[in-house]
N, C-alpha and C positions, 0 to 999 in steps of 0.2 A: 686369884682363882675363883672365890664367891662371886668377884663383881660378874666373873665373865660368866658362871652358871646360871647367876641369877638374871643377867640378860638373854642367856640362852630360852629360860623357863618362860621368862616374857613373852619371846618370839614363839615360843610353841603356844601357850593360852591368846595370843593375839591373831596366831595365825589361823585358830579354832574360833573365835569371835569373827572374824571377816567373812562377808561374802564373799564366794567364789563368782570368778568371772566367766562370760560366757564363752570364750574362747580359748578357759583350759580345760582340755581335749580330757585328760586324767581325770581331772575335779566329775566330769561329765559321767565319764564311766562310773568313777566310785557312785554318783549319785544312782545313777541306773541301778546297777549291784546294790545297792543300799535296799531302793524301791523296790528290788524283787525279793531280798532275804524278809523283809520288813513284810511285803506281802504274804509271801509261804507259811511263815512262822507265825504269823495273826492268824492264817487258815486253821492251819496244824492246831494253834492253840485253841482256837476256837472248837473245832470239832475233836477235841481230848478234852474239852469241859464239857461238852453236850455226853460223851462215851462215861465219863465218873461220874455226872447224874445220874446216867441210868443205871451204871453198877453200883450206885449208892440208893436203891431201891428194897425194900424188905425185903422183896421176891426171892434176889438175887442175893449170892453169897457175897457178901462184902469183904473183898481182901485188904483192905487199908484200914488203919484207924480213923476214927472223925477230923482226926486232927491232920494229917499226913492229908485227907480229903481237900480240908478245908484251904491248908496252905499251896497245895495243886491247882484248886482253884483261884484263889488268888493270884499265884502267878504269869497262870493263863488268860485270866482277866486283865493283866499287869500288860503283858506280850502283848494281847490283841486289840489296848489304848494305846500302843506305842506305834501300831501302824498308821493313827489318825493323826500321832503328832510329826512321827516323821514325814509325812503328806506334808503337813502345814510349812513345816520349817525346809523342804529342800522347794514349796513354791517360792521360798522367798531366798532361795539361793545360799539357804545357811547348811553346808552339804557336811562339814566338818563337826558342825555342830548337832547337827543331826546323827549322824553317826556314833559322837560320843556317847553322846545320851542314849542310845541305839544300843552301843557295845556295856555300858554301866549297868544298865538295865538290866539288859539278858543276862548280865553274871550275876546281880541280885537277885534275877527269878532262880540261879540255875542254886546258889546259895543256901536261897526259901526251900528248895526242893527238898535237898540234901539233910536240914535242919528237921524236916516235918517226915521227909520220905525214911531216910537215912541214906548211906551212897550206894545204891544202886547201881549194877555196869553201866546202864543208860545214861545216869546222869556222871560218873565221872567219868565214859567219853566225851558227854557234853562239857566237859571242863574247858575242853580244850576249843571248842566252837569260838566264845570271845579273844580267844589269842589269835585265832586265824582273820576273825573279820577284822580286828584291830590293824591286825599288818595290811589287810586289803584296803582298809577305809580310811585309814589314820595312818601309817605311814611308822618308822623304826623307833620311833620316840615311843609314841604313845604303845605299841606292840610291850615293850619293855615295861613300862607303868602298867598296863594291864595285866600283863603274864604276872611281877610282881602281888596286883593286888590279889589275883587270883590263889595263886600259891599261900599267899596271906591270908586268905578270907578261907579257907580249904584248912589249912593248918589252925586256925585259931579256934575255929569251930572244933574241932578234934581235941586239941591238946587238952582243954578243959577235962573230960570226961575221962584222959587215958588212963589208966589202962582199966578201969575198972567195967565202966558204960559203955566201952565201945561195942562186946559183943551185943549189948541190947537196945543197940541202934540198930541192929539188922544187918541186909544186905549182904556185901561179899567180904565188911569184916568180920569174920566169924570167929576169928582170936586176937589179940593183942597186938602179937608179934605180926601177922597177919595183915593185921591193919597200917603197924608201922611199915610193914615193909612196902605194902602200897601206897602209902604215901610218899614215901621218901621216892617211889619208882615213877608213882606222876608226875613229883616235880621236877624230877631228871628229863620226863619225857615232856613236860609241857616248855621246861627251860630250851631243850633240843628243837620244839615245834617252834617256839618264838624263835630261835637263831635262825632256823631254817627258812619260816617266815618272813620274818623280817630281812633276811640277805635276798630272796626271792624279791620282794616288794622294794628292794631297794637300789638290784641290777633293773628292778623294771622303773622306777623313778628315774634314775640315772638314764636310761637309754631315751623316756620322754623329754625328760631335760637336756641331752644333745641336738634330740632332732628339733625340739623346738627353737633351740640358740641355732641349730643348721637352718632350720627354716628362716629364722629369725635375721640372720646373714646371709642367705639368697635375697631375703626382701629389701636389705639393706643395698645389697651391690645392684638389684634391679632397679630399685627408688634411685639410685646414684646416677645408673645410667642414663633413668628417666629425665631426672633432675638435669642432666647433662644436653639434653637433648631441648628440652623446653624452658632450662632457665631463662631469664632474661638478664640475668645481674652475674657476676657473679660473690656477692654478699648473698644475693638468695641460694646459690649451689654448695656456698660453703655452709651456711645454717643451717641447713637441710641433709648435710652429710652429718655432720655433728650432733645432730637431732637421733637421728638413726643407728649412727653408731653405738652411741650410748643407751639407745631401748633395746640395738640387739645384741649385745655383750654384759648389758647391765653394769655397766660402767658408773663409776662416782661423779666423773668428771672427763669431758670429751672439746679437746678444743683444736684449732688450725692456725700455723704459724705462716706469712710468707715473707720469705727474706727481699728486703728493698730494692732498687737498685743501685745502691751503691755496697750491695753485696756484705753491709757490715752488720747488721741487725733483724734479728726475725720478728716481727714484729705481728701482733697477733688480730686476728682475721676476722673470726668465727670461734666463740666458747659456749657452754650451757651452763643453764641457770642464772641464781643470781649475781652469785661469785666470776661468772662468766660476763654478764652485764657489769659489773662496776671494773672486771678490769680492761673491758672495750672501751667503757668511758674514761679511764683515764690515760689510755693509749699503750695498754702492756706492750712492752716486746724485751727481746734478750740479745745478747752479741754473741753475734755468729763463734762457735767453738768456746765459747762460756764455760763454766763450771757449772752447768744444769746439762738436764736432761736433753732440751731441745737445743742447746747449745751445743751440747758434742753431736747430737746427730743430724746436723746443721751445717756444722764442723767437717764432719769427718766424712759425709753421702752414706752412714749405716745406721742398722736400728739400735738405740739404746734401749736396755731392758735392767729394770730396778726393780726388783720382786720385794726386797725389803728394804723401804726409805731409811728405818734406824739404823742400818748398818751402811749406806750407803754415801761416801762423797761428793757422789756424783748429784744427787738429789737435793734441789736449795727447793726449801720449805716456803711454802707459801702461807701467811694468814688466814686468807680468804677460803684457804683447802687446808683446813686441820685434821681432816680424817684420811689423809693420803698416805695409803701402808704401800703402796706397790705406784711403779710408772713405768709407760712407755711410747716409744718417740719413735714414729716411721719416717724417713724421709721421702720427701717429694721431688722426685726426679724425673727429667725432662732433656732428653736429647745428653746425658751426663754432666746436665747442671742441677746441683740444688737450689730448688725455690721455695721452697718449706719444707713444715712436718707437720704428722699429725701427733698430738700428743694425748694420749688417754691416761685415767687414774684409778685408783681401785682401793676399797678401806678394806681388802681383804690380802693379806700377802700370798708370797709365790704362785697370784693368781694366773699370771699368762704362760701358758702352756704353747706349746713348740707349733699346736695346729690352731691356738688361735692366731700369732705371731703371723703364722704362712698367710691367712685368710686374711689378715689385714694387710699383709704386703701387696695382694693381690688387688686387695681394696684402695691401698695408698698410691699405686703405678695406676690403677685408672683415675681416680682424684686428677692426679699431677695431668694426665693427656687431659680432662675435661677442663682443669683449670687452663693449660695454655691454650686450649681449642676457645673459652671463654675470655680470657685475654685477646685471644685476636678477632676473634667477633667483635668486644667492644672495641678497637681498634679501629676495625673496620668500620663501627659503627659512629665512632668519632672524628672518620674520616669522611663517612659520607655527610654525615651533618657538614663538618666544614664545607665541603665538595658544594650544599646543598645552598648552605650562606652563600658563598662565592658566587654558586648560577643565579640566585637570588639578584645580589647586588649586579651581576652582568646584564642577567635580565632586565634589571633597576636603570644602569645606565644604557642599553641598548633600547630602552623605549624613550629616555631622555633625550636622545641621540636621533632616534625617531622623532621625537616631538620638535625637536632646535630643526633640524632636517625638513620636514613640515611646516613648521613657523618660518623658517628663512624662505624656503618655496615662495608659501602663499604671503609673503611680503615683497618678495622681487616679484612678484607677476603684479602685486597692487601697483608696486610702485613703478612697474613696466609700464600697463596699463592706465595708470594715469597719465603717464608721458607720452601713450600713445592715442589717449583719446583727444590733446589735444589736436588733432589730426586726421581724426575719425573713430568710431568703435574697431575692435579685431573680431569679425568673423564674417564667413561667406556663405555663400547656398547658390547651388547649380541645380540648373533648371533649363531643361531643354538644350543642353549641352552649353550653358549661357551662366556664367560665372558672376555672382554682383554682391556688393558689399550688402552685411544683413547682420545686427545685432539683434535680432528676435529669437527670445527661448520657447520652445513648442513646449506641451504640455508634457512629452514622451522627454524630450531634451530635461524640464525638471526634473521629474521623476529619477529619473537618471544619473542625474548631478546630487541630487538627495539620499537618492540610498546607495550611491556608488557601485551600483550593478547595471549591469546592462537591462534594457527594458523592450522587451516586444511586446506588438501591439498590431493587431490586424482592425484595420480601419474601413467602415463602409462597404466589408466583402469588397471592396475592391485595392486596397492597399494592404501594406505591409511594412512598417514603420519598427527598426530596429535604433533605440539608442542607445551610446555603449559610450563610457565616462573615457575623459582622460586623465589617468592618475598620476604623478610622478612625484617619487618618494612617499609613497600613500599621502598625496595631499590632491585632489580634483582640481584640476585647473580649468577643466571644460569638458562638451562632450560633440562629440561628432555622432548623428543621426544619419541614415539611409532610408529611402524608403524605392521599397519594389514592388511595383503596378501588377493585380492579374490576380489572380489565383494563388501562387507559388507561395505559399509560407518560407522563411526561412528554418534552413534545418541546421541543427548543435553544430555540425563540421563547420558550416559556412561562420555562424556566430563566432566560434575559435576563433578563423584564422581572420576574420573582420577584428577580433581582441588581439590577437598578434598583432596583425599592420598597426593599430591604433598606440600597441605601446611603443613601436618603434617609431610611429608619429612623434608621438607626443618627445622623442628623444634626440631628434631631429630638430622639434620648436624649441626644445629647451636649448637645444646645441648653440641654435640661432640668435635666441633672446642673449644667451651669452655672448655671441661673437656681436651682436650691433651693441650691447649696453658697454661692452670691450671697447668699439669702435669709436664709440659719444665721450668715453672717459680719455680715451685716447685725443681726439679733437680740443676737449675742452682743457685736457693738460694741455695741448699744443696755444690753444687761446690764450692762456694764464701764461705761456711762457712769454707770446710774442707781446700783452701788454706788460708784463714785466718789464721786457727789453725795451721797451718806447718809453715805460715809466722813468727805467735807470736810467735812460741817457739826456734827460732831460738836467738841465744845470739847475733850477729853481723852483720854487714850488707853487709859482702862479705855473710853468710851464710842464710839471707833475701834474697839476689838477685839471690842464687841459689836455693832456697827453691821455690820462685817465677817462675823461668823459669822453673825446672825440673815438676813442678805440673802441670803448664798451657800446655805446652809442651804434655803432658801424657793424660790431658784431652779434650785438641781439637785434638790429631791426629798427631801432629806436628814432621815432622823427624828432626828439626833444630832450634835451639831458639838463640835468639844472647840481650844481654839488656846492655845497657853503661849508664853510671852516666857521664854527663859534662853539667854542667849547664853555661846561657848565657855570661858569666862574661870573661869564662875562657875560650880558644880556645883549639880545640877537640887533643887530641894527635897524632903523625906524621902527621902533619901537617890538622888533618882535615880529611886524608882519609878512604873513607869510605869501609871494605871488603865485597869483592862478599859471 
């Protein structure tokens, strides 16, 4: 019981030493209200010290004694330096602390009063002034310590003197009993103003502090949806839910399980902190319907709710979370499968409440659709990579295919045309309706064959020189020119269908080049068959070696054939020489 008062006493002097943040809306008010009572009351005191100067003039009937003067002034002096420090301290954001010093003060002015004035009705209504700003500005604790010291400081001052000096203190005790009985009736009424106070100041706390944790969970569920919407992972939608969760519940500990596929283990996703870091790194997870928290509601597709871990079975303790008094486990559900939960902690017991429960369910059913809407995105996104490799590699071998396609072309047309130049070159030019053989390339003809576009070219205003490549298989095997006399440029329709006929040209020579190279493989098997046959039937191999020359001899054209047998062993007869 001490330890826990005395942690309590901690958090109220700590909470008094902290800056206020700019974003609580309360902190902000009390500061304002601060600045105004702090203003008024340095006026007030100010101009009630300038007022007992002057009624502290010979002139003037002097109602106070020097002394009752003097401690007047002082106090107002007191009041109207406390305006310049609480300036200072609520620039720098110290709003609680200002305050205090604020509230102490004015009850040591109101003290000074009382000791030097005597009590006065003025000053013991003002009694009751520090007990009300205390509950505006400081909140039910401090209301309680001050009403206390006031009562204290009231009483202490009094008792010394009673019963004898009190009537020659003045004011409204005018007898003993008199004076007891108004005391004892202030502290009744200042006890009643503090309760009053303070439960005032403390539905009005309570009502900030919902709306803020409501605001705080609208920002969370809109961050969610955002997240949902623009993640790109989902490692970043889960740390970014858990991130949120836990600033707007205030949460100890805020993590995300999802179970594998093979349905046997939750395995954990997304945690905060550092406790949360080291057990990502070492791969936490639990089996599905467990004796934990996320394992029954894992387990079972409902929420587990652990308000108090000591008393709980359900609850397996973790190391890493030794301040875990409360847990709880939403399931992640999706088409009526579980695929997780979320699981949050709290070092404060029977903290989840029946409307936070609701509000995370609502929060954990859209979790579960962004995560599977993010599952299949990267799914998708998995697949179009593959998809993207595949066109890749198609693309890869479809220009391979193109190029072998192109190199076979332009190697059977070499090796055509060598076989056909011995014979002549292949090309023509008509002329005058007069057909003649012509292997000359025009300058238009290069161009042509060079950039494999068609090339116009109006010549001497009196020509008009169109040439237009032959391609097949994107490989240029030639090009066929036209030229039209006169004026008449050619116009785009005509150049088309001049590019049509040309590739059905060129589909036609190819057709051709194939059926005569057909023809010659054909002949020359026929050749090798019938010197075969005259070789085999030959009984000997003087009648083999003239069966051989006399055929080959007859079939290429040959006016002379010469064939010798001397293999390397043996050196060539006379001496090696060789006849012309």
């Amino acid at each position: 019981m001490a330890a826990t008062s005395r942690f309590n006493l901690q958090q109220v002097f700590h909470a008094i030493l902290q800056p206020s943040t700019e974003t609580d809306l309360l902190e902000a008010q009390r500061a304002r209200v601060l600045r105004t009572i702090a203003l008024v009351v340095g006026v007030i005191a100010l101009f009630s010290t300038v007022i007992f100067v002057v009624l502290s003039a010979p002139s003037v009937n002097i109602l106070y004694a020097d002394a009752g003067m003097v401690g007047h002034g002082i106090a107002n002096a007191i009041m109207f330096a406390m305006l310049f420090v609480v300036q200072v301290l609520l620039r720098r954001g110290r709003v609680r602390l200002a305050s205090l010093l604020y509230v102490l003060v004015f009850q040591v002015a109101l003290v000074a009063q009382f000791v030097y004035l005597g009590m006065q009705p003025e000053v013991f209504i003002l009694f009751a002034l520090p007990i009300i700003m205390s509950a505006v500005l400081l909140g039910r604790t401090w209301t309680t310590i001050i009403t206390i010291a006031a009562v204290g400081a009231l009483w202490m001052t009094m008792i010394p003197g009673y019963p004898d000096q009190i009537p020659a203190q003045g004011g409204i005790f005018t007898t003993a009993p008199v004076a007891a009985a108004s005391l004892l009736l202030g502290t009744v009424g200042y006890i009643v103003l503090a309760f009053i106070a303070s439960s005032l100041i403390g539905m009005l706390e309570l009502y900030v502090h919902t709306m803020r944790r409501t605001n705080l969970q609208l920002e969370a569920a809109a961050a969610l949806s955002q997240a949902a919407a623009t993640s790109r992972s989902l490692a970043e939608l889960l740390e970014l839910v858990v991130t949120r969760i836990q600033k707007a519940y205030g949460f100890y500990h805020a993590q995300v399980f999802l179970v594998d596929q093979e349905g046997r283990n939750a395995r954990l996703q997304a945690s905060t902190g550092r406790a949360g870091a080291a057990l990502l790194a070492r791969g936490h997870y639990l089996p599905v319907g467990s004796q934990s928290v996320v394992g029954q509601c894992t387990g079972m597709g409902q929420p587990v709710v652990v308000n108090d871990t000591a008393r709980s079975a359900t609850h397996r303790p973790n190391p890493l979370l030794p301040d875990t008094r409360a847990e709880l486990a939403l399931p992640l559900v999706v088409q009526n499968q579980v695929i997780g939960a979320i699981d949050v902690q709290s070092v404060v017991p029977d903290v989840f409440q029946p409307d936070d429960i609701r509000s995370l369910q609502v929060m954990a059913g859209q979790l579960a659709v962004s995560i599977n809407q993010t599952r299949l995105l990267e799914e998708l996104q998995t697949r179009a990579a593959e998809n993207e490799g595949l066109l890749r590699d198609a693309q890869g071998n479809l220009r391979e295919i193109e190029e072998l396609n192109r190199r076979l072309t332009r190697e059977g047309w070499a090796d055509y045309l060598r076989a056909r130049r011995s014979r002549g070159g292949l090309g023509y030019t008509l002329s005058s309706q007069v057909i003649e053989r012509d292997t000359g390339w025009t300058t238009p003809m290069r161009q042509a064959y060079q950039s494999e576009r068609s090339v116009v070219i109006r010549q001497d205003q009196h020509a008009n020189i169109a040439a237009i490549p032959m391609r097949l298989r994107g490989e240029t095997i030639g090009v066929l020119e036209v030229e039209r006399s006169g004026e008449r440029p050619w116009t785009n329709d005509e150049l088309e269908m001049a590019e049509v006929l040309v590739e059905r040209l060129v589909i036609a020579i190819e057709n051709a080049r194939l059926y005569e190279q057909a023809t010659q493989s054909i002949q020359r098997e026929q050749f090798v068959n019938q010197v075969s046959q005259q070789v085999q039937s030959a009984q000997t191999i003087d009648e083999v070696l003239q069966a051989a020359l006399t055929e080959l001899s007859a079939m290429l054209g040959a006016s002379r054939g010469v064939v010798q047998i001397s293999p390397r062993d043996t050196a060539p007869p006379d001496g090696g020489q060789v006849q012309p």
